[in-house]
C-alpha positions in Angstrom: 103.2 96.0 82.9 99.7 94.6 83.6 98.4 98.1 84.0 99.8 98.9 80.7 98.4 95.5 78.9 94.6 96.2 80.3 95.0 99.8 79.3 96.0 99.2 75.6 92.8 96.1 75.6 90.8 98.7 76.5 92.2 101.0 74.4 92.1 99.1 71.4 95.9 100.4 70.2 95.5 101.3 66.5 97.4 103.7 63.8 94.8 106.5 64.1 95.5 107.1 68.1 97.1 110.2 69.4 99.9 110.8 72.4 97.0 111.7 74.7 95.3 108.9 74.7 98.4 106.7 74.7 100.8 108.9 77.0 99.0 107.8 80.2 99.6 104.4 79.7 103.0 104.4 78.6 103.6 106.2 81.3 102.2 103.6 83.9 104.4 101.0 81.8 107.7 103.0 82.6 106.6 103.0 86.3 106.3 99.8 86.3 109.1 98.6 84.3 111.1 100.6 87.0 109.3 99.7 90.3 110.3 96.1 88.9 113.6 96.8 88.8 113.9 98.5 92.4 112.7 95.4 93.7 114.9 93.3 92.1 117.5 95.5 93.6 116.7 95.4 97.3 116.0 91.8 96.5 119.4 91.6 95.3 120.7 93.5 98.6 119.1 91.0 100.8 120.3 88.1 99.2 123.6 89.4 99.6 123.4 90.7 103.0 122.4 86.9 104.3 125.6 85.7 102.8 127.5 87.6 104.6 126.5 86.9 108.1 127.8 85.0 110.5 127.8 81.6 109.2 128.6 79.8 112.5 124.3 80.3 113.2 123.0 77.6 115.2 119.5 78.4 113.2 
C-alpha cells in the first residue's frame, strides 16, 4: 500500500491516464493488500497455536 501511494505521487493520478501507466501500480497495491492479509493469517495461526499448549509451563 505504500508502494502504491508513492507510485500514484509520482504519478500524479489524473482523468487523462491510461491502464499502462496505472496497471503497474495497481498491481503492486493488490500484492500488497494480499501479502497483508497472509500475515495476518499465520499471525492468526500463532496466536492460536500458543493457546493451545500446555498450560501447566513453568516459563
Amino acid at each position: 500500500m505504500i508502494g502504491f501511494a508513492i507510485f500514484a505521487d509520482e504519478a500524479r493520478i489524473s482523468q487523462d491516464m491510461t491502464v499502462a501507466t496505472f496497471g503497474p501500480g495497481f498491481a503492486l497495491c493488490i500484492v500488497a493488500w494480499l501479502s497483508a492479509w497472509v500475515v495476518a493469517i499465520l499471525n492468526g495461526i500463532v496466536v492460536f497455536a500458543g493457546r493451545t499448549t500446555n498450560t501447566n509451563s513453568t516459563i
